[in-house]
C-alpha positions as CSV (number, residue, x, y, z in Angstrom):
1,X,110.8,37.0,238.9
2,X,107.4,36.3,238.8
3,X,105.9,40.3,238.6
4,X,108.4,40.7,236.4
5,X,107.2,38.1,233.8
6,X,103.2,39.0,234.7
7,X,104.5,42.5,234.0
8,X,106.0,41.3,230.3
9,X,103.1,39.1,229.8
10,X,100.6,42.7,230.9
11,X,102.6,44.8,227.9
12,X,102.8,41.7,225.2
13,X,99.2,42.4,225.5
14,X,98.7,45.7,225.0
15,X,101.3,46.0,222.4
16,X,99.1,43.2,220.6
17,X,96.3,45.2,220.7
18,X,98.1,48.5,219.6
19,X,99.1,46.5,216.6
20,X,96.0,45.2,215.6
21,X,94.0,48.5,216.2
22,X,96.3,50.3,214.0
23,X,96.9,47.3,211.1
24,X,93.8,45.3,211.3
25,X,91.6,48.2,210.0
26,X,91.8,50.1,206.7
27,X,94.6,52.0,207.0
28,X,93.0,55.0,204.6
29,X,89.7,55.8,204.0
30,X,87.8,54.0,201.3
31,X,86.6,57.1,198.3
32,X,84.0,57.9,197.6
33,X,81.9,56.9,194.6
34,X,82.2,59.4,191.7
35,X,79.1,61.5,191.5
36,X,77.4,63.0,188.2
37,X,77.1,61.9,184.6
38,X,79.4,58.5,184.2
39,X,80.2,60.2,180.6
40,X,82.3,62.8,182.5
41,X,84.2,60.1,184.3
42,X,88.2,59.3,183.9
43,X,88.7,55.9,182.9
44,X,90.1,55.4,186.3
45,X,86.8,56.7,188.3
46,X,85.3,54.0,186.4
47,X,87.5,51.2,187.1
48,X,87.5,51.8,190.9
49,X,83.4,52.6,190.5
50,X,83.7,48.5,189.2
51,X,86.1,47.3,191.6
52,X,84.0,48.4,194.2
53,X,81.3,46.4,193.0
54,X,82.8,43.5,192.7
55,X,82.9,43.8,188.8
56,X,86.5,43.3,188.1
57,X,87.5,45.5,185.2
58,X,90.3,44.3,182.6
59,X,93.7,47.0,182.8
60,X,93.4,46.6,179.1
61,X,89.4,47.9,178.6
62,X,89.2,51.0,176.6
63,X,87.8,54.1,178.3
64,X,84.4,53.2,176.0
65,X,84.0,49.3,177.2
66,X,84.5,50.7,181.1
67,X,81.7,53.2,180.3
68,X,79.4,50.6,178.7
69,X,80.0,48.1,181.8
70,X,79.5,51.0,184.0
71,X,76.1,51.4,182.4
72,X,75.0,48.5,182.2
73,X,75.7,48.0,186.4
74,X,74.5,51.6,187.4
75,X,71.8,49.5,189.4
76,X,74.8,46.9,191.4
77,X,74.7,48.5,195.1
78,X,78.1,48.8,196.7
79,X,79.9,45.9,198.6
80,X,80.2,45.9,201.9
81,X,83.3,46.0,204.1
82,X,83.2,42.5,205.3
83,X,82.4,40.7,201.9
């Protein structure tokens, strides 16, 4: 009885560790930035180029206030994973 709960106790583990390995990362790839003139952006490049950052856009900004926000931060580096 006893091997046989060590044994349980031996795979609880390594299923816990199986599940966190595969759910406690990013389960796709972050994108990457969009690259080139921010005029030639679609509104939704420019809304995850803000989110990104931190910068929260509004669902209801017009292609033309996402491109003057997106201007105005050209300079905000990217945040990091763990923030």
């Amino acid at each position: 009885m006893q091997s046989k709960n060590l044994f349980l106790g031996f795979a609880g583990m390594v299923t816990a560790a199986a599940v966190w390995a595969i759910w406690g990362s990013d389960m796709l790839p972050a994108q990457p930035d969009p690259t080139g003139d921010p005029n030639d952006w679609t509104a939704d490049e420019m809304r995850r180029w803000l989110h990104v950052r931190g910068l929260l856009p509004n669902e209801s900004s017009t292609r033309e206030e996402l491109l003057a926000r997106v201007k105005a931060n050209l300079r905000v580096p990217r945040r990091s994973a763990s923030s």
